[in-house]
Each structure stands twice: as C-alpha cells, then as structure tokens.
N, C-alpha and C positions, 0 to 999 in steps of 0.2 A: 487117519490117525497113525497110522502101521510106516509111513515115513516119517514122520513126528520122533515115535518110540524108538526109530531105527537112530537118527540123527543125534538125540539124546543118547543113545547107546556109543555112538560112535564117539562123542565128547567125552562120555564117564571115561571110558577108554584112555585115549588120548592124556586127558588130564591125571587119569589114576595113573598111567606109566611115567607121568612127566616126575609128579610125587616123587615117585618111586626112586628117579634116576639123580632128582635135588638132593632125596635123603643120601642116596647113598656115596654122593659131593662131601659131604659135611655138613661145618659151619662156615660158610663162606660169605665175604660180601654180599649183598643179593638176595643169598638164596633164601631166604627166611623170608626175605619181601615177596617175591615171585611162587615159591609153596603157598602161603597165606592167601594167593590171588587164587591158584587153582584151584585151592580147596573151599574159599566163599566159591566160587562158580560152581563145584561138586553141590556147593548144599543150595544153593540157587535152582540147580536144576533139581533137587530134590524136592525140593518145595513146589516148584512147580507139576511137578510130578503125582506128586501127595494132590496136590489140586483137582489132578483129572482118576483117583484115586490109587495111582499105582506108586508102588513100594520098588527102591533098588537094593536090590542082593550084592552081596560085596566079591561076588563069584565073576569069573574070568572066562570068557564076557559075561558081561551083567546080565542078571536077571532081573524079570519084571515079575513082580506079584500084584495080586489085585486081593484083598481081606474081604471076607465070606463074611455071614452076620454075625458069625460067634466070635470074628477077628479072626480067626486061622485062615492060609493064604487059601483059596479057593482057587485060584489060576496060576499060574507061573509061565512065563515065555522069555528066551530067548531071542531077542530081535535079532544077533549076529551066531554066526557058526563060532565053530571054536577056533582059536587062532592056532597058527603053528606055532610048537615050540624050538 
C-alpha cells in the first residue's frame, strides 16, 4: 500500500503546483479548462482515498490522516520528505 500512498502523494503534488502556477496566469484561453481537469483529478484521488479510509491534508507535501472512532485523525503520515524551497 505505502507505494500506492507514495504515488498519490506524488500526483496531489504535481497537480496542486500546476493549480497554483494556471492561477497565477490569469484568465487566459485554456486555462480555466485545464485548472478544472486537475482539480476533478485532486478530488478523484480524494475519493479514492476516502475509500481506503485516508484523509488529504492540504500541507506541503501532503499529509495522510486516517479518523480514530471518535473521527479525530488517529494517524497522520507523510508519504514524501519535505521539498526544497
């Protein structure tokens, strides 16, 4: 599973900087069609995630939570080191 988690981490990634780099394009031809796609794919892998019961943290790189009985995060991991700034 711990490849799995890594791989999805490495997507959130990827996709959350691409965001990042459309938003700060504008409003350009395009770019509203292409944000739209990465961010259904963000909540696609969310979903799927939610599935095997883990939760993403909107933290750089992503964390993974997993909810204890009471719903408070019980687990929390980091599948990636922290990147350079």
């Amino acid at each position: 599973m711990l490849p799995l988690l890594r791989s999805y981490a490495l997507e959130i990634v990827e996709r959350r900087d691409r965001v990042e780099a459309l938003d700060a394009l504008g409003d350009r031809d395009g770019i509203a069609s292409e944000r739209a796609t990465h961010l259904a794919e963000l909540r696609r892998i969310d979903r799927e995630l939610g599935r095997m019961d883990w939760h993403v943290g909107e933290e750089d790189p992503p964390y993974f939570y997993r909810a204890g009985r009471k719903g408070e995060p019980e687990l929390a991991w980091a599948p990636l080191e922290k990147r350079a700034s």
